[in-house]
C-alpha positions as CSV (number, residue, x, y, z in Angstrom):
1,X,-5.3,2.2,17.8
2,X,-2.6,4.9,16.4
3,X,-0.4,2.8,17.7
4,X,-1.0,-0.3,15.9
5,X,-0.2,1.2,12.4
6,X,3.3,2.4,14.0
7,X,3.7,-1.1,15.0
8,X,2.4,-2.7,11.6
9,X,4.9,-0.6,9.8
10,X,8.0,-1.4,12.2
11,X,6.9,-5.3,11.5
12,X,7.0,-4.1,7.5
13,X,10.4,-2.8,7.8
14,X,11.7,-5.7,9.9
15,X,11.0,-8.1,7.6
16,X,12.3,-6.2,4.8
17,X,15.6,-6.1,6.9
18,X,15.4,-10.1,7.6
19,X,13.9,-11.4,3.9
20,X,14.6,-8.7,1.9
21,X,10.7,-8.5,0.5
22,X,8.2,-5.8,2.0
23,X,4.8,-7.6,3.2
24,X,2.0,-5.4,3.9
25,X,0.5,-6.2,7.9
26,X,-2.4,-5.9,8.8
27,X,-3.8,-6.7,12.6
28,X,-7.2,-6.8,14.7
29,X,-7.8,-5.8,18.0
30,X,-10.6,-6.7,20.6
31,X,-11.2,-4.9,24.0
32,X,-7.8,-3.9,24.1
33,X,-6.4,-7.9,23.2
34,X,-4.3,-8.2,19.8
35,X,-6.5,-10.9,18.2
36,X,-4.4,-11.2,15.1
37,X,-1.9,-10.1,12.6
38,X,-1.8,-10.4,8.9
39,X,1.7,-10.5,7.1
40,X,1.2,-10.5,3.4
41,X,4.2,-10.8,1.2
42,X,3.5,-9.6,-2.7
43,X,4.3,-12.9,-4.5
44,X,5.6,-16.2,-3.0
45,X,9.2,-16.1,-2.2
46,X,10.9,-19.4,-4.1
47,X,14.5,-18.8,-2.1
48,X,13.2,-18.6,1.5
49,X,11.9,-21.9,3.3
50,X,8.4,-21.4,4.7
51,X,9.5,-22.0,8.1
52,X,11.9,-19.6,8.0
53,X,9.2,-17.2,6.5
54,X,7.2,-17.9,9.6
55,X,10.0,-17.3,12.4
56,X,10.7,-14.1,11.1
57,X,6.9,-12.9,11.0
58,X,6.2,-14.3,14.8
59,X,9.5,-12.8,15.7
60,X,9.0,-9.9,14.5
61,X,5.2,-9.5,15.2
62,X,6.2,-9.9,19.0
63,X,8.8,-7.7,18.8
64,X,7.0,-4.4,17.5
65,X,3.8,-5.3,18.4
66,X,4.9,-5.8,22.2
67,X,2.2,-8.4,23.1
68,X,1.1,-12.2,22.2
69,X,-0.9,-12.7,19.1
70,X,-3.9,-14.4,19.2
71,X,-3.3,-15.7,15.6
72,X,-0.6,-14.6,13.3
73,X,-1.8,-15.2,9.5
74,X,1.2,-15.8,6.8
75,X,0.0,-14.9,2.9
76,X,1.4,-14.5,-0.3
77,X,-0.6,-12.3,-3.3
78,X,-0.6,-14.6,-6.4
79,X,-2.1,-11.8,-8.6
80,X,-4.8,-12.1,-10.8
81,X,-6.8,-15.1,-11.5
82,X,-6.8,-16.9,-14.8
83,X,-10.7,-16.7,-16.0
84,X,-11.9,-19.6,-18.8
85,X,-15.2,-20.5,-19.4
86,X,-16.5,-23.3,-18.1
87,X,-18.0,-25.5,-20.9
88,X,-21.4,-26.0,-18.8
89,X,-21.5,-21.9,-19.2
90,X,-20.5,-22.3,-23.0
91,X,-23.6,-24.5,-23.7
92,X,-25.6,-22.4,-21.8
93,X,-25.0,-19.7,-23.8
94,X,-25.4,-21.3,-26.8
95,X,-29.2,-22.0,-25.9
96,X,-30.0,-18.4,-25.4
97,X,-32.2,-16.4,-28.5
């Protein structure tokens, strides 16, 4: 399992090399099977073609990890949430003593 953060953190610095943004990787294994990796980039990246996005994360997944990936999971962070209230909660409210 030691292991698997070395390899998470070579896939990091890869892609840093190859898109020039550091994702943060995460992976699960089961009975000794890499079941999946999670590469998370910190905002979308507007000059890089999804595709492209995607070869570089398998590529590099297979690479460092040394073995097939069940699944390998590509996500951006959009940051926080824009919060309104709804105007079903607003009338609520207005009915409460």
């Amino acid at each position: 399992m030691f292991d698997g953060f070395k390899h998470a953190k070579a896939v990091e610095n890869d892609l840093v090399a190859m898109v020039g943004v550091k994702p943060t990787v995460g992976f699960n294994w089961h009975n000794g099977r890499l079941t999946s990796v999670t590469v998370t980039f910190p905002r979308l990246l507007q000059d890089k073609p999804l595709q492209e996005l995607a070869d570089a994360a398998r590529t590099a997944v297979g690479k460092e990890f040394k073995q097939r990936a069940d699944d390998v999971v590509l996500a951006f962070s959009l940051g926080p949430s824009e919060t309104s209230a709804a105007p079903a909660d607003q009338a609520q409210n207005k009915n409460l003593p």
